[in-house]
N, C-alpha and C positions, 0 to 999 in steps of 0.2 A: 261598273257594277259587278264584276267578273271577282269571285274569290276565290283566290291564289291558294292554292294547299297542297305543298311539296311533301308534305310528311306521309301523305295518299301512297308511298311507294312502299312505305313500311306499315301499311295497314295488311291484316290477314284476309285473304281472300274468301276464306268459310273452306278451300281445301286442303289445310295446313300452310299452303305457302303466300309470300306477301307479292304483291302488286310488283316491286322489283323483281321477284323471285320468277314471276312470268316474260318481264322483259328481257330477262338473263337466258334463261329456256330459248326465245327466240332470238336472240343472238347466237347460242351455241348452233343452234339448227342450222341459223343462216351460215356460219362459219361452216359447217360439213358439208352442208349442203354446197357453197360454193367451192371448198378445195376438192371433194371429188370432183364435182362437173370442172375445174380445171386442168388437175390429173388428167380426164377424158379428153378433155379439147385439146392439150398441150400433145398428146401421143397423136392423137385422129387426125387433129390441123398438121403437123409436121410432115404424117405420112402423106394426107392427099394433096402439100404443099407441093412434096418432091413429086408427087405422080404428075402434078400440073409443068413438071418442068424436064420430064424425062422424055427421048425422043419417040416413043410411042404414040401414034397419033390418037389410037385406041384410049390407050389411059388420059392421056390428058384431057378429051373428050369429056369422060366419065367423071372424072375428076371437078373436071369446069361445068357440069351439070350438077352434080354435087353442092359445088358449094353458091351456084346462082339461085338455087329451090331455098337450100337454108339463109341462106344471106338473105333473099329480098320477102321472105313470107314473115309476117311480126311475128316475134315469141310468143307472144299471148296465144295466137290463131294456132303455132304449132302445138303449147300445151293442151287445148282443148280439143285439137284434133288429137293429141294421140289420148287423151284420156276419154273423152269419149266418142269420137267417131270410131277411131281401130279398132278397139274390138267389137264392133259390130260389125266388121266389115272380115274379120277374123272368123274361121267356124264356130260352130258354138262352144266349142271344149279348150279351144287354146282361149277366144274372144271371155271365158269367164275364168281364166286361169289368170286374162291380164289384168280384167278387173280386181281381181283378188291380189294382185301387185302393192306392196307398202308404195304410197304416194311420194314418200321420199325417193326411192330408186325411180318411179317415172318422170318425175319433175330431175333431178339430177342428171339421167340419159337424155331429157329433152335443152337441158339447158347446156349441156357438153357438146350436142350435135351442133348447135345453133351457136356456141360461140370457137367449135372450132372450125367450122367455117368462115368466120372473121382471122384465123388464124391462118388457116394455109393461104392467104390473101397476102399475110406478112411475111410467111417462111417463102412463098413464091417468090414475090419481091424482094425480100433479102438473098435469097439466090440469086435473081436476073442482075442483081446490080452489082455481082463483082463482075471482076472483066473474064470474056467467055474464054481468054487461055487457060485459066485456071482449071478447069476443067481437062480442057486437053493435054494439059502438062500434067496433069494427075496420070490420066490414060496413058502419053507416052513412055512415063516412070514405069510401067507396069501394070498399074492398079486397077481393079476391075471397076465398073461403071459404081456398084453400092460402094466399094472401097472409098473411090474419090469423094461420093456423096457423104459418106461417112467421118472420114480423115482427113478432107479439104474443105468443100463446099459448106457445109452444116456447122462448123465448128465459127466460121467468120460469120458465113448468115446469123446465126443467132445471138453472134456479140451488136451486126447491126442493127436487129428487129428488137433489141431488149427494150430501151423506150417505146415501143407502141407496147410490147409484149405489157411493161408496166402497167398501162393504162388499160388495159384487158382482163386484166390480173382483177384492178377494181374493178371494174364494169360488169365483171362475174358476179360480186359480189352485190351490187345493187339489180343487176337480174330479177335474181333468186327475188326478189321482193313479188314480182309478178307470177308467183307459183302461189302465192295469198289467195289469188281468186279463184282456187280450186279449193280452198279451204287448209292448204299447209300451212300451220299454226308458226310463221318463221316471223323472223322480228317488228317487221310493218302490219303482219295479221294479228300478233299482241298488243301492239298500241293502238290499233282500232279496237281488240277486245276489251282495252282496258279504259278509250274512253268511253264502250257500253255501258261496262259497271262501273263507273267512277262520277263520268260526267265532268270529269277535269283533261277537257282533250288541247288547252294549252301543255299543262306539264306532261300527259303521256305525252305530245307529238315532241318538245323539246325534248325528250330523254332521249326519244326515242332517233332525231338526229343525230343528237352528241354521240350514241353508239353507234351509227353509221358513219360519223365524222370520225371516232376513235380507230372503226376498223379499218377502212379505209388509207386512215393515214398509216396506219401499221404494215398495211399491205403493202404501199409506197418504198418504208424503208426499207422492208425487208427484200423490194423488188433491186432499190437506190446501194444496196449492198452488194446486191449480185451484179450489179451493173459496174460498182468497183473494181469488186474481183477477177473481172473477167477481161477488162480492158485492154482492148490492143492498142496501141498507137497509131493515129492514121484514120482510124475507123468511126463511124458514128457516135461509140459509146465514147470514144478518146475527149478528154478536155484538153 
C-alpha cells in the first residue's frame, strides 16, 4: 500500500531549495566535517602514537591514559559531555563563551579526539613491529632520537598501518553521523528531516545510503591510491 514518489527530491521545500537540495547540504557538512576531524586525528594520533613508544616512562604513561579515556568511553557520551556537561563545569565566562562555540567546531574537536585515539593504537603498532634494530642503527648513524622517528621509523610505520589507516579514513566519515543527536543538520539529520516533511522515508533513507555508499567508496580509492604510491616491497602495503 506504500506509494513510491522519487520525484519528492525535486519538490521545493517553501525555502527556495528542493528536497535534494537539503540532502546535498548534508552531505557537504558531513564531508567537512569528517576531513577536519581527520586532519586532527591523523596529526594528534601520530603524535601520542610515538609518545606511547618513546623510552620515557612518563610520556608513555600519559600517553596510554589518553588514549584508554577516549578509546573505551562511546562517542555519543563524549559529545554530550562536552556539549553540555563542560561548560557547566567551566566558570561562567569561559563555560558561556563555549556555549556560544559553532556546533560544527565542537562536534569536529570531539570527533578528532575520539578517532585519533584509535589512531595512535595504529601508529604504536606500526612502529613496535619493525624490528627494534632499526631504531638503533638510526641512533648509531648519528641521528637523534626525533631524527630516526622521523627519517626511519614513521616513514615504514605508515606505509604498514595504511590499510587500517583506510578503514578509519571511512569510519570518520560515518561518525559524524552521530553528531545528529545534538541537532547538526549533517546528512543522516537530513533524511530524518526530510522523512518529517515528506512522509516518504523509504526514498529519503535509500538516497540517503547510496550517498553514504558514494562517499565512502571515494574515500576507499582515494585511500587505495595512496596505498599504491607508497609501497615498499616486503611490507604490508606490498602485493
Amino acid at each position: 500500500m506504500y506509494h513510491w514518489h522519487w520525484g519528492i527530491f525535486l519538490s521545493p521545500t517553501g525555502t527556495g531549495e528542493t528536497y535534494l537540495g537539503w540532502l546535498f547540504s548534508g552531505l557537504g557538512l558531513t564531508v567537512a566535517l569528517g576531513l577536519v576531524a581527520w586532519l586532527l586525528a591523523l596529526v594528534l594520533g601520530a603524535a601520542v602514537g610515538i609518545a606511547r613508544t618513546v623510552p620515557n616512562r612518563v610520556v608513555r604513561a600519559l600517553a596510554g591514559a589518553y588514549v584508554e579515556v577516549l578509546r573505551n568511553v562511546p562517542l555519543m557520551v563524549q559529545l554530550f559531555t562536552a556539549y553540555f556537561v563542560v561548560p557547566e563545569l567551566l566558570p561562567p565566562e569561559l563555560g558561556d563563551a563555549v556555549k556560544r562555540m559553532n556546533p560544527v567546531a565542537q562536534q569536529f574537536l570531539c570527533l578528532g579526539l575520539y578517532t585519533s585515539a584509535r589512531i595512535a593504537e595504529q601508529v604504536r603498532s606500526g612502529i613496535e613491529s619493525l624490528a627494534g634494530h632499526q631504531r638503533s642503527s638510526a641512533l648509531a648513524l648519528g641521528l637523534t632520537l626525533p631524527q630516526a622517528y622521523r627519517h626511519v621509523l614513521l616513514p615504514l610505520a605508515f606505509r604498514i598501518i595504511l590499510p587500517p589507516l583506510s578503514s578509519e579514513f571511512m569510519t570518520v566519515f560515518k561518525n559524524s553521523a552521530v553528531a545528529s543527536m545534538i541537532g547538526l543538520l549533517e546528512l543522516a539529520a537530513q533524511g530524518r528531516q526530510l522523512v518529517d516533511y515528506t512522509s516518504q522515508p523509504y526514498e529519503a533513507f535509500i538516497a540517503v545510503t547510496a550517498l553514504y555508499l558514494a562517499l565512502n567508496l571515494s574515500a576507499l580509492r582515494v585511500m587505495r591510491f595512496v596505498e599504491a604510491k607508497t609501497r615498499v616491497p616486503g611490507f604490508a602495503t606490498a602485493k
